[in-house]
LUMFI-758265 format. One record per atom (N, C-alpha, C): atom name; residue number from 1; residue in three letters; x, y, z. Coordinates in steps of 0.2 Angstrom, whole numbers, plus 5000, padded with zeros to 4 digits. Example, Ala and Ser with C-alpha at 12.3 -4.5 7.8 and 13.67 -1.06 7.14 Angstrom:
(N; 1; ALA; (5066; 4972; 5039));
(CA; 1; ALA; (5062; 4978; 5039));
(C; 1; ALA; (5066; 4984; 5039));
(N; 2; SER; (5064; 4989; 5035));
(CA; 2; SER; (5068; 4995; 5036));
(C; 2; SER; (5064; 5000; 5039));
***
This chain:
(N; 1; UNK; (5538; 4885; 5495));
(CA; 1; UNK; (5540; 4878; 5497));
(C; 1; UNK; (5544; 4875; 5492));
(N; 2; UNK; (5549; 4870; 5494));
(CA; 2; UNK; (5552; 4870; 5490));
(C; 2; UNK; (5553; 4860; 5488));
(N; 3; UNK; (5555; 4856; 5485));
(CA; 3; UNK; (5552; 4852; 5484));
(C; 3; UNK; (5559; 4846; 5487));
(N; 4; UNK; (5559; 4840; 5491));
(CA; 4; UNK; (5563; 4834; 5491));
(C; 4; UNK; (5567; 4833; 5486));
(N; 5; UNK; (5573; 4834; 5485));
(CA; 5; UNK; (5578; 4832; 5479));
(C; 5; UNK; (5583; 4828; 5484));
(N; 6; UNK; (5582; 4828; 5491));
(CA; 6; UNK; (5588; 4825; 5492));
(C; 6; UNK; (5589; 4817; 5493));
(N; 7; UNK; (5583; 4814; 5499));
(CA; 7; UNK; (5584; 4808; 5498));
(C; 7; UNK; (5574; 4806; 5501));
(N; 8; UNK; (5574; 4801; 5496));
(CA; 8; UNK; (5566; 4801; 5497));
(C; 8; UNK; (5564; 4796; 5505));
(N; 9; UNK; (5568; 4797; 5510));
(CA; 9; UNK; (5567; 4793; 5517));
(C; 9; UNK; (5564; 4800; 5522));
(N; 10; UNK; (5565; 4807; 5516));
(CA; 10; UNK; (5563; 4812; 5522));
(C; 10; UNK; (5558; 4815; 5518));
(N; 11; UNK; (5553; 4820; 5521));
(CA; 11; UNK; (5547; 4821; 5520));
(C; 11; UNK; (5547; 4826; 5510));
(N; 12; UNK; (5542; 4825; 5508));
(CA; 12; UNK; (5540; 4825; 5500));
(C; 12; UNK; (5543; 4831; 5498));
(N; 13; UNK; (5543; 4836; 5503));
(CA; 13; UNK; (5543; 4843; 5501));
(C; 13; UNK; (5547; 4846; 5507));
(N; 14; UNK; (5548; 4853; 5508));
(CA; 14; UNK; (5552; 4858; 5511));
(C; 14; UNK; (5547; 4864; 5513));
(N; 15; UNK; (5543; 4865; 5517));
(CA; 15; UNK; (5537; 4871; 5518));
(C; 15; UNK; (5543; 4873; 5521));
(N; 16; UNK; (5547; 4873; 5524));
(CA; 16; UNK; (5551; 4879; 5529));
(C; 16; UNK; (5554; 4886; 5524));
(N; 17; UNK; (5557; 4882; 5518));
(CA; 17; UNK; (5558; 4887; 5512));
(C; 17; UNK; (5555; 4895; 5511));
(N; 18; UNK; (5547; 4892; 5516));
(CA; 18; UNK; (5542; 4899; 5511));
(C; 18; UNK; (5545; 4903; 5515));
(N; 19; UNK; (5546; 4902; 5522));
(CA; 19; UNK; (5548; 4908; 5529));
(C; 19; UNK; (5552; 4913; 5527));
(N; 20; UNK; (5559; 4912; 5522));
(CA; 20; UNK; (5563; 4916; 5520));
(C; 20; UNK; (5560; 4922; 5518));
(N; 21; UNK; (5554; 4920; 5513));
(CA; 21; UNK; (5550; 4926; 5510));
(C; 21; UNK; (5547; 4930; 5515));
(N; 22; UNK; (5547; 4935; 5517));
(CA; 22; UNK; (5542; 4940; 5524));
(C; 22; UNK; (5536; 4940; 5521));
(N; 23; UNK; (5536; 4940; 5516));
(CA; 23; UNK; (5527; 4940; 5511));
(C; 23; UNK; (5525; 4934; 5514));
(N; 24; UNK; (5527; 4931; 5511));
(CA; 24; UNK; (5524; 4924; 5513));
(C; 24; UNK; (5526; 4923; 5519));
(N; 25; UNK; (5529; 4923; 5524));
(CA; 25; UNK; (5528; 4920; 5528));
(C; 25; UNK; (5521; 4924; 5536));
(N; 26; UNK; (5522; 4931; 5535));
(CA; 26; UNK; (5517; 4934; 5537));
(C; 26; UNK; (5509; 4931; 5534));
(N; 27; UNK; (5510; 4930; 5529));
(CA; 27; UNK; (5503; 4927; 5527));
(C; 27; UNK; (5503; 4921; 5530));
(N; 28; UNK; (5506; 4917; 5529));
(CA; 28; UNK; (5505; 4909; 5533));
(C; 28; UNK; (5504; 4913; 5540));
(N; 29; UNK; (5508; 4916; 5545));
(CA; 29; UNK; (5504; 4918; 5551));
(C; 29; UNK; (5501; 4921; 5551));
(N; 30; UNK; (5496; 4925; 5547));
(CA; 30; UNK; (5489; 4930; 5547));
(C; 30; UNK; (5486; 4922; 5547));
(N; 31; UNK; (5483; 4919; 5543));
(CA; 31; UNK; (5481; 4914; 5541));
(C; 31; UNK; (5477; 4908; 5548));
(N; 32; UNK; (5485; 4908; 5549));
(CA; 32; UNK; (5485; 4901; 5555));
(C; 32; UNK; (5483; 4903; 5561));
(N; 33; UNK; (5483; 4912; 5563));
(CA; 33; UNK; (5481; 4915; 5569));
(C; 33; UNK; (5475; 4917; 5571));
(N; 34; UNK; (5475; 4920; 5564));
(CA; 34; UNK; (5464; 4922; 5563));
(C; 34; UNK; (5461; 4917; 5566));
(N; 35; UNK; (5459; 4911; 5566));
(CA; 35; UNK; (5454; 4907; 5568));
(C; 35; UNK; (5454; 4909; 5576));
(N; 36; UNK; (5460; 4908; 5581));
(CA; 36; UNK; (5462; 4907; 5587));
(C; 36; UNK; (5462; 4917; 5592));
(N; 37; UNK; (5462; 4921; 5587));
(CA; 37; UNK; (5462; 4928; 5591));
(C; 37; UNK; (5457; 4926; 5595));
(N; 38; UNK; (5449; 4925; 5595));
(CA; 38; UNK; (5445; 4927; 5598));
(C; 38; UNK; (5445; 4922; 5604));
(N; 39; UNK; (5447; 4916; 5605));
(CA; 39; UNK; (5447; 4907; 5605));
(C; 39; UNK; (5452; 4908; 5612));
(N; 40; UNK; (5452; 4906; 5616));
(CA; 40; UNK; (5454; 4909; 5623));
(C; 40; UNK; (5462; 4903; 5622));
(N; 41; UNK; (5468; 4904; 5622));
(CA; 41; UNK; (5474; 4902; 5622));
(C; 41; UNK; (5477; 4903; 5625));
(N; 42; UNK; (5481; 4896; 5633));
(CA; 42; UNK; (5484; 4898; 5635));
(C; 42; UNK; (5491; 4898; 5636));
(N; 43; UNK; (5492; 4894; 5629));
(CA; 43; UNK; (5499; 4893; 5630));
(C; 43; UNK; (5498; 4889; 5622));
(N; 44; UNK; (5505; 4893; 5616));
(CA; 44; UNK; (5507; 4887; 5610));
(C; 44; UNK; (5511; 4883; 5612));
(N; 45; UNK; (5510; 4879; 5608));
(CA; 45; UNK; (5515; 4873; 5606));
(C; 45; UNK; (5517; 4870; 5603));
(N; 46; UNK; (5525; 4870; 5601));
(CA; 46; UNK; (5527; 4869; 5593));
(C; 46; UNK; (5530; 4864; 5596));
(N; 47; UNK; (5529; 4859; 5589));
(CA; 47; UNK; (5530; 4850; 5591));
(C; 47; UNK; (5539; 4851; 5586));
(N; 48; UNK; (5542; 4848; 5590));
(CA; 48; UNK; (5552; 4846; 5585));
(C; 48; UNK; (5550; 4844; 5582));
(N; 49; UNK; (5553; 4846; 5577));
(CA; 49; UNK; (5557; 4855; 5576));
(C; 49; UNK; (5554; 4858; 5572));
(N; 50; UNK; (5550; 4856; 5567));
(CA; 50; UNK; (5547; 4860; 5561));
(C; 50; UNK; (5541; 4865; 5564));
(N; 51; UNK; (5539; 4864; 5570));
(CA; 51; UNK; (5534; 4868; 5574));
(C; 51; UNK; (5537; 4873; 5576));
(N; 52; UNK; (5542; 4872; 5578));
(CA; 52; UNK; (5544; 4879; 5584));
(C; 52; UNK; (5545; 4884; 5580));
(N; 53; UNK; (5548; 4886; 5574));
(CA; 53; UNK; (5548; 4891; 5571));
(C; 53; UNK; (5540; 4894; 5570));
(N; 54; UNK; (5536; 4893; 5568));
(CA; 54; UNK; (5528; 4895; 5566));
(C; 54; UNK; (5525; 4895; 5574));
(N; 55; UNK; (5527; 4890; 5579));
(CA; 55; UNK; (5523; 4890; 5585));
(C; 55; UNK; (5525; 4897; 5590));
(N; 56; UNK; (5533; 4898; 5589));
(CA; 56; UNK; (5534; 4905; 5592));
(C; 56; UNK; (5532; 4910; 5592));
(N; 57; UNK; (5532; 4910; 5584));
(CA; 57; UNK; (5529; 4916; 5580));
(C; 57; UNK; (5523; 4917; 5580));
(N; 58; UNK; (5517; 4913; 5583));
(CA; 58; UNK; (5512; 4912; 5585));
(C; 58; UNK; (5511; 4916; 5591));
(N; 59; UNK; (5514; 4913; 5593));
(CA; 59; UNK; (5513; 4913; 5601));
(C; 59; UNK; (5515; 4921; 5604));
(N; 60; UNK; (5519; 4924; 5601));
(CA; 60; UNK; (5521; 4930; 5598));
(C; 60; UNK; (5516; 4932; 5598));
(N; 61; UNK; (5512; 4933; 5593));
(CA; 61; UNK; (5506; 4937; 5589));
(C; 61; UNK; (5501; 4935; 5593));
(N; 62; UNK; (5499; 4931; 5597));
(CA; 62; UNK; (5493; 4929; 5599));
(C; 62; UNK; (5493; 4930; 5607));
(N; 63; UNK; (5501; 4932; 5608));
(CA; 63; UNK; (5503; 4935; 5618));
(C; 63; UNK; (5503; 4929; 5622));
(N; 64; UNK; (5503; 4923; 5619));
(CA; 64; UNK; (5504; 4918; 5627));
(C; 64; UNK; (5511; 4915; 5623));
(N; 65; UNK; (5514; 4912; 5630));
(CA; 65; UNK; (5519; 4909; 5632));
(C; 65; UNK; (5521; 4904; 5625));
(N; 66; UNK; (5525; 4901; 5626));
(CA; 66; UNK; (5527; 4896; 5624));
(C; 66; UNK; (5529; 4889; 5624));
(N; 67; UNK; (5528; 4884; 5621));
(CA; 67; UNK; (5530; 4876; 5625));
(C; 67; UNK; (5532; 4871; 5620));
(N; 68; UNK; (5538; 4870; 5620));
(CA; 68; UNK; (5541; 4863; 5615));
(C; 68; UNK; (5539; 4859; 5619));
(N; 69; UNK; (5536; 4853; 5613));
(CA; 69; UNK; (5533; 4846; 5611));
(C; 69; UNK; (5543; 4844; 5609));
(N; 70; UNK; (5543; 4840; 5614));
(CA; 70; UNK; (5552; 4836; 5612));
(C; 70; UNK; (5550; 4829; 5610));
(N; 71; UNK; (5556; 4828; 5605));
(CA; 71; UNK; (5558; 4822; 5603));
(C; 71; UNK; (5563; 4818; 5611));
(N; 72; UNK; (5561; 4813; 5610));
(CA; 72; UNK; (5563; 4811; 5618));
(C; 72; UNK; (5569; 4811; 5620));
(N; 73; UNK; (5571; 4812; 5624));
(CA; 73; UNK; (5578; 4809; 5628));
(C; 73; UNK; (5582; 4817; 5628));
(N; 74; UNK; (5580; 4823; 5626));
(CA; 74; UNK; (5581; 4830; 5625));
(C; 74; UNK; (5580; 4835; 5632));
(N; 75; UNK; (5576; 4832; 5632));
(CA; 75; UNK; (5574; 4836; 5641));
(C; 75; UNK; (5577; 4833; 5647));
(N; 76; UNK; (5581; 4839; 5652));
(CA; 76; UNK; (5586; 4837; 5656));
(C; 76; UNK; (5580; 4838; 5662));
(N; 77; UNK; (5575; 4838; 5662));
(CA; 77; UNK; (5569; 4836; 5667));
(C; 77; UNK; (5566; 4832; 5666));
(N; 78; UNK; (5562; 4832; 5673));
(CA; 78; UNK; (5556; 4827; 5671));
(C; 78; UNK; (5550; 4826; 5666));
(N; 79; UNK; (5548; 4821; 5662));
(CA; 79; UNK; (5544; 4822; 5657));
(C; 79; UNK; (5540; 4816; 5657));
(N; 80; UNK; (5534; 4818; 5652));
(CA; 80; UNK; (5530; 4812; 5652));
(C; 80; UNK; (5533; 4809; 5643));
(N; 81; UNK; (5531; 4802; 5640));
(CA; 81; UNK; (5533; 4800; 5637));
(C; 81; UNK; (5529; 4797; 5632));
(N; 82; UNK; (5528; 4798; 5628));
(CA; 82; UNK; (5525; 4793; 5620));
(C; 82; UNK; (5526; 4791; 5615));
(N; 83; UNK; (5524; 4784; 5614));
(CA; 83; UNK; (5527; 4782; 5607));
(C; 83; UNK; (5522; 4782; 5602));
(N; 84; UNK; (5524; 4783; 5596));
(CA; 84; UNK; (5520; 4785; 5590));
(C; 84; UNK; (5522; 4783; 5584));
(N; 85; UNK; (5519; 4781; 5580));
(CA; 85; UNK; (5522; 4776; 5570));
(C; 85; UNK; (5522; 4785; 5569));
(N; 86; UNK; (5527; 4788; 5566));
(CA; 86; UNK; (5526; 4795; 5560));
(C; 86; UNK; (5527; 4792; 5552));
(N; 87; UNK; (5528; 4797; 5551));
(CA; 87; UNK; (5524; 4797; 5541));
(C; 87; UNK; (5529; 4793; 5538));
(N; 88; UNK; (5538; 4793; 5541));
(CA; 88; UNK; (5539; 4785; 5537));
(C; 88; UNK; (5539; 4778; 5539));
(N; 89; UNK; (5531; 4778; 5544));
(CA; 89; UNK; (5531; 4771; 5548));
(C; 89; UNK; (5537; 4769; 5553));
(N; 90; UNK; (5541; 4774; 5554));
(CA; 90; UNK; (5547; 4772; 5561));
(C; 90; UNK; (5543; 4773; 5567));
(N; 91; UNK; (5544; 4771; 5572));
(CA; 91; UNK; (5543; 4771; 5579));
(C; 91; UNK; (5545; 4777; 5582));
(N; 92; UNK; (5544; 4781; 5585));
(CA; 92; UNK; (5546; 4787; 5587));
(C; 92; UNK; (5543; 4788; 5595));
(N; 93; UNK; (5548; 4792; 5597));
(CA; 93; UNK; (5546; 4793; 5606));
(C; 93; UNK; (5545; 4801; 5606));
(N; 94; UNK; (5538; 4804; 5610));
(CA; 94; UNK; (5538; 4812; 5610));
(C; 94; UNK; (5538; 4812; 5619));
(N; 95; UNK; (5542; 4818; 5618));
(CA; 95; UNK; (5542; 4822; 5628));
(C; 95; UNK; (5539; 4829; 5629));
(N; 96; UNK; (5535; 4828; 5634));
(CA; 96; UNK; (5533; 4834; 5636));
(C; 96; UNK; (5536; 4836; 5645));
(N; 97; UNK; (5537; 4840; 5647));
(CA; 97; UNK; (5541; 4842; 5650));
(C; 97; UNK; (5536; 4841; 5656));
(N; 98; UNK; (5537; 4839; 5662));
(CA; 98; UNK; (5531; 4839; 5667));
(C; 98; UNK; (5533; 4841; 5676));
(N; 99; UNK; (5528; 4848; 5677));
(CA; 99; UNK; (5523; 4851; 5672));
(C; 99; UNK; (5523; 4854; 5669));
(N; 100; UNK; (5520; 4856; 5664));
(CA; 100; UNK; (5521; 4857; 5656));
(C; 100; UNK; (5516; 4865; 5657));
(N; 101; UNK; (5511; 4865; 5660));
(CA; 101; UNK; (5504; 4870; 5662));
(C; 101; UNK; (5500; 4867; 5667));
(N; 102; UNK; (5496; 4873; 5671));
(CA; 102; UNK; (5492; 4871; 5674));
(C; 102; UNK; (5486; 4866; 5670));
(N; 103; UNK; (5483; 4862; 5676));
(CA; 103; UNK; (5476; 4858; 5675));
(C; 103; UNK; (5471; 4861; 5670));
(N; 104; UNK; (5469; 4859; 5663));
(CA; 104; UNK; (5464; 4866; 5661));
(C; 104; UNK; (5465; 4868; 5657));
(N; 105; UNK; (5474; 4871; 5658));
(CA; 105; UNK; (5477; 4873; 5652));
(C; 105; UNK; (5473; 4876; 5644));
(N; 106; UNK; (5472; 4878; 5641));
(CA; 106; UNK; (5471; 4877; 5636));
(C; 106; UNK; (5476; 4879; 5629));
(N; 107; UNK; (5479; 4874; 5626));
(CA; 107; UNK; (5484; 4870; 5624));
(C; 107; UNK; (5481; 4872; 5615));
(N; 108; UNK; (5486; 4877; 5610));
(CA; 108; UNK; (5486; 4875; 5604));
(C; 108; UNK; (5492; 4874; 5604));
(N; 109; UNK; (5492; 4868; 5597));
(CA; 109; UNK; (5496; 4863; 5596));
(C; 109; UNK; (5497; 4865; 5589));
(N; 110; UNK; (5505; 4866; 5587));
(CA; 110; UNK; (5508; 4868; 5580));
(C; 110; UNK; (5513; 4865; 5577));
(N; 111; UNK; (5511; 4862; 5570));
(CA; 111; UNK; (5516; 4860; 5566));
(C; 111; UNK; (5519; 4864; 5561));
(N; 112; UNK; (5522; 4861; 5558));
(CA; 112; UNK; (5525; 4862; 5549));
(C; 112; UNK; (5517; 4860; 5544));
(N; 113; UNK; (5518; 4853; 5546));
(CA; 113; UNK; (5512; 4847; 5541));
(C; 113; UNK; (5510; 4842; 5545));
(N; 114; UNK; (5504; 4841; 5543));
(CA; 114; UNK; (5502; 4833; 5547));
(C; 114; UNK; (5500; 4830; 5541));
(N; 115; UNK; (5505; 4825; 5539));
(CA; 115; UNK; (5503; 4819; 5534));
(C; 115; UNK; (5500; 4816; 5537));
(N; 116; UNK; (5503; 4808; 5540));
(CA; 116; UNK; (5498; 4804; 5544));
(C; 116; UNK; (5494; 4805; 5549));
(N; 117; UNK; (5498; 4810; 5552));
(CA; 117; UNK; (5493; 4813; 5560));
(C; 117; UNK; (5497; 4809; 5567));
(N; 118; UNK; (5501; 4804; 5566));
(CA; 118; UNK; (5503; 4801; 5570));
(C; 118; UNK; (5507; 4807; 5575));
(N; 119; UNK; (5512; 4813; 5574));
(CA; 119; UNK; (5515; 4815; 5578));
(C; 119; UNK; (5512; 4819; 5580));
(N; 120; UNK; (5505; 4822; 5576));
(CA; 120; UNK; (5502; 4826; 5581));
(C; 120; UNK; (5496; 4823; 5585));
(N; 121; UNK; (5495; 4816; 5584));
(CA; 121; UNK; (5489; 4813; 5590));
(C; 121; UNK; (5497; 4812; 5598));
(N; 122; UNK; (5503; 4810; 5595));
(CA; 122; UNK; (5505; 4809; 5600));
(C; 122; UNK; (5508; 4815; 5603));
(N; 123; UNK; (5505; 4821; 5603));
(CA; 123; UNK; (5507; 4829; 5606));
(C; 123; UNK; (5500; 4829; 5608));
(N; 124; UNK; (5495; 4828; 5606));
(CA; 124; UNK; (5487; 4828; 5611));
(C; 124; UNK; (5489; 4823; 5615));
(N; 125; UNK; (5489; 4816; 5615));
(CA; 125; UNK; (5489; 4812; 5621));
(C; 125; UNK; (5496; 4817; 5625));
(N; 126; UNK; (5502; 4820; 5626));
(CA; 126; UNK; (5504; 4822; 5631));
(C; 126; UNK; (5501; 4827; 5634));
(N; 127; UNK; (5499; 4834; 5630));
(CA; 127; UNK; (5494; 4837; 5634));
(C; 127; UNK; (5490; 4836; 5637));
(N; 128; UNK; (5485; 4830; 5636));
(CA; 128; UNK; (5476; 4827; 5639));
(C; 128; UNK; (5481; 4823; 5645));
(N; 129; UNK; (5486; 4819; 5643));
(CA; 129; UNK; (5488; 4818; 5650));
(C; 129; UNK; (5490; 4820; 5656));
(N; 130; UNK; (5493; 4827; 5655));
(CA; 130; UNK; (5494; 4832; 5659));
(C; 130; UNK; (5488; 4836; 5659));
(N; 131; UNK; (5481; 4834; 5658));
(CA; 131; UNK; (5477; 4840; 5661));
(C; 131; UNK; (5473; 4844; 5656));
(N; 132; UNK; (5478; 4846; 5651));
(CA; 132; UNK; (5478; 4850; 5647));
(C; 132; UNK; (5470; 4850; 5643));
(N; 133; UNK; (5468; 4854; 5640));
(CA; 133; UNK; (5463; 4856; 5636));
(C; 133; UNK; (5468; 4858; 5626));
(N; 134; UNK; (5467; 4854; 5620));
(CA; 134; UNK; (5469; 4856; 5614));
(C; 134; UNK; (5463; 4863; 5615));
(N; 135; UNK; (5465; 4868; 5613));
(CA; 135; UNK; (5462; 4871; 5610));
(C; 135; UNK; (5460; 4871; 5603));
(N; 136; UNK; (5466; 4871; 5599));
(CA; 136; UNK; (5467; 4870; 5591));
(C; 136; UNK; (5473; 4865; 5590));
(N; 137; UNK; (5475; 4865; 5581));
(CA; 137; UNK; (5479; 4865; 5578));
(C; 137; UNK; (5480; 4869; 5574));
(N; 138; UNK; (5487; 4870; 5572));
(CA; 138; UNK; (5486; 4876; 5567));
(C; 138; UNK; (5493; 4871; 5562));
(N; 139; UNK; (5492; 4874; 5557));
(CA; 139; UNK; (5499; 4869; 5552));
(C; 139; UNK; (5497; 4873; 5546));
(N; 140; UNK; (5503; 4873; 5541));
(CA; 140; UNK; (5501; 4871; 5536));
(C; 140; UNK; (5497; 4869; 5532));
(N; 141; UNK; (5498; 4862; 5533));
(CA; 141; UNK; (5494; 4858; 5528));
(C; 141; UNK; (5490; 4852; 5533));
(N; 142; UNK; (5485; 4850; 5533));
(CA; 142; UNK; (5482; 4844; 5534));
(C; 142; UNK; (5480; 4839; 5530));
(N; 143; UNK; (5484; 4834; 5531));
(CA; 143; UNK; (5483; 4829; 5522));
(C; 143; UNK; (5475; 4824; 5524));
(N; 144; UNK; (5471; 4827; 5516));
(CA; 144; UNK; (5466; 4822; 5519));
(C; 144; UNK; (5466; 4817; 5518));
(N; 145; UNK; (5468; 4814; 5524));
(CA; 145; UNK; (5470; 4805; 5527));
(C; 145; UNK; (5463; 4802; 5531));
(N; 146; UNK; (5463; 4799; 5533));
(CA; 146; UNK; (5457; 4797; 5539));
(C; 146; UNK; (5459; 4801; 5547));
(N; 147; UNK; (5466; 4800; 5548));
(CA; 147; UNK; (5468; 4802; 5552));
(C; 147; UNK; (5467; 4809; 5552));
(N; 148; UNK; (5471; 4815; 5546));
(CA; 148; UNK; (5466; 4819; 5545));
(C; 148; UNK; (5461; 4822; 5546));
(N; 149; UNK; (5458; 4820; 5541));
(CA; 149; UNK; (5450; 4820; 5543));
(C; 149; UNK; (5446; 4821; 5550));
(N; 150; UNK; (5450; 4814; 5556));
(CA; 150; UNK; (5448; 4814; 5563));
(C; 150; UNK; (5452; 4821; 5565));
(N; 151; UNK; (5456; 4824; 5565));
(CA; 151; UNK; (5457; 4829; 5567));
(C; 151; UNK; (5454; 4836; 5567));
(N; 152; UNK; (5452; 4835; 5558));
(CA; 152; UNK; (5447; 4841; 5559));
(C; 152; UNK; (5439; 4842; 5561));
(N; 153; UNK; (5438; 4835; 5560));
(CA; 153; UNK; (5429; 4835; 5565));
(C; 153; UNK; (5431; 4836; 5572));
(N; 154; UNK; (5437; 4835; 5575));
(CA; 154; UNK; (5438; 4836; 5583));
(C; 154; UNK; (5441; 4842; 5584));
(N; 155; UNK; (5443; 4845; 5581));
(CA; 155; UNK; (5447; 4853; 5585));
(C; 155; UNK; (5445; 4856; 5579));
(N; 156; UNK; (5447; 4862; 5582));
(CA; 156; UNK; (5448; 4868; 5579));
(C; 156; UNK; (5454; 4869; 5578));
(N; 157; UNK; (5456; 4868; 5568));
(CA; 157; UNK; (5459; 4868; 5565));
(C; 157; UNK; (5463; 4874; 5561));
(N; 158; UNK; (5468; 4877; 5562));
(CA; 158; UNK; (5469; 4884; 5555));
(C; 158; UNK; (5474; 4879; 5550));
(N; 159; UNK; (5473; 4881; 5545));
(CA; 159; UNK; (5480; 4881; 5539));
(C; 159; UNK; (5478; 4883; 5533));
(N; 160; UNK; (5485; 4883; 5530));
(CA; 160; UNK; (5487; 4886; 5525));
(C; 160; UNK; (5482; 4885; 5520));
(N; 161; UNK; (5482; 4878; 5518));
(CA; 161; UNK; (5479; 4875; 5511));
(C; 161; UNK; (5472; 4874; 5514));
(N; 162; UNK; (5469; 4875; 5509));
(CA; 162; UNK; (5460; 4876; 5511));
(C; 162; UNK; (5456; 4868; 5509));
(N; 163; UNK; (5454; 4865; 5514));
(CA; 163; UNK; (5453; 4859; 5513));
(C; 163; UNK; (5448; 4857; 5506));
(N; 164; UNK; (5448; 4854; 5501));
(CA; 164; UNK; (5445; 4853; 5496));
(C; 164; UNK; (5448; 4858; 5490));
(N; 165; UNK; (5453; 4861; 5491));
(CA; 165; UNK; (5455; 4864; 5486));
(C; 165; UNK; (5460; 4862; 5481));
(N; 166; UNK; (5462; 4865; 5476));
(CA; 166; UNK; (5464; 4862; 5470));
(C; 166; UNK; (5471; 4861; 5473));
(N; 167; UNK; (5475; 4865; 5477));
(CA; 167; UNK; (5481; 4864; 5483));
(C; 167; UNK; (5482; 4857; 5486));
(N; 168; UNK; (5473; 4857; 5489));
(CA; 168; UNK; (5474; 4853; 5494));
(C; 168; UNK; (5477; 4846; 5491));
(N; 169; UNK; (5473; 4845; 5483));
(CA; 169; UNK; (5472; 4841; 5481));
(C; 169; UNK; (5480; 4837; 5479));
(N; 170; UNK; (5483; 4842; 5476));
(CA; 170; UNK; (5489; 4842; 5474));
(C; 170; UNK; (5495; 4841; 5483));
(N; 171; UNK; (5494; 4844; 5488));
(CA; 171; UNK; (5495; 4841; 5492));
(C; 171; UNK; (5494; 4835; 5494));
(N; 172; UNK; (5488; 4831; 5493));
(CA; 172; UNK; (5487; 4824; 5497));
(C; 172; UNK; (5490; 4821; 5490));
(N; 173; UNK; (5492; 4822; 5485));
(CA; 173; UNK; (5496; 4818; 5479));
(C; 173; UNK; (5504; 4818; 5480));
(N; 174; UNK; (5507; 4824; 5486));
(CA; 174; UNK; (5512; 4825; 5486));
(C; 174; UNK; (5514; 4826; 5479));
(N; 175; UNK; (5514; 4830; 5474));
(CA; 175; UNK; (5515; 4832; 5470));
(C; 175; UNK; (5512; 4840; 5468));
(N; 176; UNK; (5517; 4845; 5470));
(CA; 176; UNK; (5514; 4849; 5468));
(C; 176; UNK; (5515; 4855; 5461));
(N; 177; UNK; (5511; 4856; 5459));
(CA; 177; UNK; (5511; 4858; 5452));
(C; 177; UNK; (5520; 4863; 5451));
(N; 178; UNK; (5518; 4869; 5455));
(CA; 178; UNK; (5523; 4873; 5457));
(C; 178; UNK; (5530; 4871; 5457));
(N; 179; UNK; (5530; 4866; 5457));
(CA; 179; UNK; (5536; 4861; 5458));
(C; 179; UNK; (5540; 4860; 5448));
(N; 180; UNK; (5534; 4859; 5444));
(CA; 180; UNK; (5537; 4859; 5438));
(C; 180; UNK; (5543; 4862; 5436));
(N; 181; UNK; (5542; 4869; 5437));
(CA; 181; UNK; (5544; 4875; 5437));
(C; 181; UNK; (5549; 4879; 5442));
(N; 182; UNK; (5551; 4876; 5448));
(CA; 182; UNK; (5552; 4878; 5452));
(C; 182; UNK; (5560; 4883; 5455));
(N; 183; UNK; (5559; 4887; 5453));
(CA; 183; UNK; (5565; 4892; 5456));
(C; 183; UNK; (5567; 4895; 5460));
(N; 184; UNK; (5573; 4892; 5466));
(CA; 184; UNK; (5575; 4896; 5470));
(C; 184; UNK; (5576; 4902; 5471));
(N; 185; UNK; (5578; 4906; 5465));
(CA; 185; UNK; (5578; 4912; 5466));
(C; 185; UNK; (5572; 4915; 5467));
(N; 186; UNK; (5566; 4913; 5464));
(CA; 186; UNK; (5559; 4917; 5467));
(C; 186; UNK; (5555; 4915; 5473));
(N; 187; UNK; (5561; 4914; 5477));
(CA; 187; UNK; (5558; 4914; 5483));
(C; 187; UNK; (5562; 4917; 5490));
(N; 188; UNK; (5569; 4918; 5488));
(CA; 188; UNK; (5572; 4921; 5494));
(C; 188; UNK; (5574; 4928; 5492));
(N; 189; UNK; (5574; 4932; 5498));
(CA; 189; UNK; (5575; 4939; 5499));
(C; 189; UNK; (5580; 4941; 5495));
***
């Protein structure tokens, strides 16, 4: 992962960085997929755009289909529509294509990160609106926020960073140690 140098209105850090590595990116999907092999999925879903890359790949490895969570005004169909505050308090509108799955569905739901949780409670309210059953979350990181928190007593959660850990802890700080020292070259192919 690599750290924000460019302007501090975008998020703290760079998780997309680690994919270049196949080491590392294979482990972040061993990780995120284990919980859900046994967990009956019928369809992922990467929320725009930091999702679709880990949610394909998912969905890939786990055999079901797959489904973009849009930033709104993106889809040349019909869609359902929600508004949601994201992690730098802006107003933001999310689209889900309708219909998206059958009644029932059972619906895991994939980001990059969930800081405040705001983007990904407004990708549950478009599945449950449609029908859908969340199965899981799978992400990275889960920051523990309250919002947070509410997400991991309600689903069935995978990620990277293990909650309570000295990672996590350095996550919910935004400040990662790793960062001190940080070189580009130790991490691309």
């Amino acid at each position: 992962m690599a750290p924000n140098v460019k302007d501090p209105k975008m998020a703290w850090l760079d998780p997309s960085s680690a994919y270049v590595n196949a080491k590392a990116f294979h482990a972040m999907l061993d990780a995120l997929c284990e919980p859900f092999v046994s967990t009956q999925v019928d369809v992922v879903a990467g929320i725009d755009a930091a999702g679709y890359v880990l949610g394909a790949a998912m969905a890939e490895r786990l055999g079901t289909g797959f489904l973009t969570v849009r930033k709104a005004g993106k889809l040349p169909v019909p869609a359902d529509q929600v508004s949601f505050v994201n992690y730098t308090e802006r107003t933001q509108h999310m689209e889900l294509r309708k219909p998206a799955f059958r009644k029932g569905a059972r619906v895991l739901l994939v980001d990059q990160w969930v800081e405040t949780g705001g983007t990904m409670g407004a990708a549950i309210e478009l599945v449950e609106r449609q029908g859908g059953q969340v199965a899981g979350i799978a992400t990275i990181c889960i920051e523990e926020t309250p919002a947070g928190d509410a997400l991991r007593e309600r689903y069935l959660c995978a990620t990277c960073v293990r909650p309570g850990s000295e990672l996590q802890r350095q996550c919910n700080a935004k400040s990662l140690d790793y960062f001190k020292a940080f070189n580009w070259d130790a991490i691309l192919p």
